[in-house]
N, C-alpha and C positions, 0 to 999 in steps of 0.2 A: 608616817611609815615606821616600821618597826627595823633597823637595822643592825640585828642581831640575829643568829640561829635559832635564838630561844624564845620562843613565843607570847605575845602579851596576850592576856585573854580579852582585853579590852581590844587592842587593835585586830586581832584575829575575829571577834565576833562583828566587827564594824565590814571590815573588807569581805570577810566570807559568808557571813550569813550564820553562822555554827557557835556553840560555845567550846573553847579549846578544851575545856573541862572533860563532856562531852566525850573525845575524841583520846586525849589523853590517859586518860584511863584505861579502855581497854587496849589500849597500844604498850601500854606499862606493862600490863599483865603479862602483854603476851612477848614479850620480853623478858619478863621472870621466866618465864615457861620454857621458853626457847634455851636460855642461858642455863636453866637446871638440864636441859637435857643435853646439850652439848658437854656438859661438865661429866654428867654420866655415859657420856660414848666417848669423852677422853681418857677416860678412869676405865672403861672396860677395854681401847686399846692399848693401856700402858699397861695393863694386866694380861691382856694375853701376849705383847709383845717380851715382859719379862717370866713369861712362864713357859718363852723358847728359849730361855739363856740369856735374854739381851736386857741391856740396863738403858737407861733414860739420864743424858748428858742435859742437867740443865746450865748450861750457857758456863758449864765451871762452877756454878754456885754448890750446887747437890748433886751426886747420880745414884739412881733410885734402880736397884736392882730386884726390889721386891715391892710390888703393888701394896703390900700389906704396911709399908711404912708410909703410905700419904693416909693423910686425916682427912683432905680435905683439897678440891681444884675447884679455885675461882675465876671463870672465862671472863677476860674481859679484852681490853687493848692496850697498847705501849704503841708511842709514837706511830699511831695511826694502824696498827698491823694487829692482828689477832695474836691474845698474850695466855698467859694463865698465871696465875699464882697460886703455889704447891705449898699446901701448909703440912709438913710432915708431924708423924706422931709422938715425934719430941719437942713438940711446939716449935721449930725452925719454922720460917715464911721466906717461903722461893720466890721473886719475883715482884712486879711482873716481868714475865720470861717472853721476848715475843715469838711465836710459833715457828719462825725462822731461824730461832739459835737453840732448838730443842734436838737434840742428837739423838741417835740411837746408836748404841756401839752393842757390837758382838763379844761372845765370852772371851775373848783376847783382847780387849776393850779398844777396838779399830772400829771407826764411823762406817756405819753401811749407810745409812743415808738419814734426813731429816725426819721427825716424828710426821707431818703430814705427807711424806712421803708413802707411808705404811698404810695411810688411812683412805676411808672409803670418800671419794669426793663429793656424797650427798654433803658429808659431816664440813668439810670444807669451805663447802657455796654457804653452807648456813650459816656456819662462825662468821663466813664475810656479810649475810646479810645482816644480819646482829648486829655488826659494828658498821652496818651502814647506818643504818635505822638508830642505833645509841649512840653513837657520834653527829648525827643529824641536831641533834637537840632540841627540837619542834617538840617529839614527840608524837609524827603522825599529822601535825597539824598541817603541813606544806603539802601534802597530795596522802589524804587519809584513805581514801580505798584503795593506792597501790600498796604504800607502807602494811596495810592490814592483810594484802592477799601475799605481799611477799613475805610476811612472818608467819601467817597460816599454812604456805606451803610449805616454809622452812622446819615448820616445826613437823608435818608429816612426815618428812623424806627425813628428819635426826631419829623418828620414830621408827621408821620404818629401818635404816640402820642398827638400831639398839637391837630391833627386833629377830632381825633374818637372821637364818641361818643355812651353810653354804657345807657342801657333801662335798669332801676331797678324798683321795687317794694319798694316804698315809705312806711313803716310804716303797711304793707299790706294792704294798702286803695289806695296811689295814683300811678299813672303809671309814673317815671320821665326818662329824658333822659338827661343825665352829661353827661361831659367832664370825659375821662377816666382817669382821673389825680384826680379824684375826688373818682373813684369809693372805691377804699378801706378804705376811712374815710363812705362812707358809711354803706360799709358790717358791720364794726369795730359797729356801731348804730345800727344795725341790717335788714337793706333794702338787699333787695336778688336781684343776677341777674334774667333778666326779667319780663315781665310784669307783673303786680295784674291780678287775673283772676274778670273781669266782675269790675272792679276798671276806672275810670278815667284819664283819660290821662293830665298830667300837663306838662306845657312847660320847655326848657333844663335853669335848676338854675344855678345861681353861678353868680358871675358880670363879667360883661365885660371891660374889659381894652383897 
């Protein structure tokens, strides 16, 4: 027997019939896939969260009040918890930070609550599936058709995050349509879902990257 997390490909093709090879592969992949995208739906809500005022308390290390100073976010994990590492555009390297000591403070720099607080809990579940699946260390090999359908879902529902976009009432005067990565730093100021009645329609805010 193999007792370790990390798979022989000898004793995997003996007990299961498979070559790990096989299997490992497209579980790699899509593990790249997943991690770039979660990277890009943490990047578009630390950019719409500081294009309300609010800045990004990393654990004390850095606080990043302008989206336009990160180079670069690497999702991965710290002591088992979903992390990131912030490489800013003065070549500084944040981390890893784990998702639970990422603050977000208001323009008086007082904590309104944690960064996955703000965030939509598709983006959430999948960071945790991520680091179920790359902390496993198989790679797929231990139960290959769940591992593949929980990273295939994982990666629709980060998609479909990146993607949406969510009609609020601006202030109760303007009509706006965010990035749903956005929407709870709005409710939080007080904009409600859907449109102003008999209000203006302004076009979808936040910058683009």
């Amino acid at each position: 027997t193999n007792h370790t997390f990390f798979a022989s490909n000898e004793i995997c093709s003996k007990c299961h019939g498979f070559s790990a090879d096989a299997v490992q592969g497209p579980v790699a992949e899509s593990l790249d896939t997943l991690q770039g995208l979660v990277e890009e739906a943490l990047l578009r809500l630390i950019t719409e969260l500081t294009w309300k005022e609010n800045s990004i308390d990393l654990n004390g290390a850095a606080i990043i009040s302008d989206a336009d100073d990160i180079q670069e976010i690497a999702f991965g994990e710290s002591r088992g918890r979903q992390a990131m590492t912030v490489t800013l555009t003065d070549g500084t390297e944040v981390g890893p930070v784990g998702m639970n000591s990422v603050d977000v403070l208001d323009e008086n720099g007082t904590v309104i609550g944690e960064l996955y607080d703000f965030a939509d809990p598709r983006l959430i579940k999948s960071g945790w599936n991520w680091n179920l699946v790359n902390n496993d260390g198989s790679k797929g090999v231990h139960n290959p058709k769940f591992v593949m359908a929980v990273l295939d879902n994982s990666i629709v529902k980060v998609s479909e995050v990146i993607k949406e976009k969510v009609t609020l009432c601006h202030k109760g005067k303007n009509t706006l349509t965010v990035g749903v990565t956005a929407v709870e730093a709005h409710l939080r100021h007080g904009d409600t879902i859907g449109s102003c009645p008999d209000a203006p329609v302004t076009a979808s805010v936040g910058k683009k990257r």
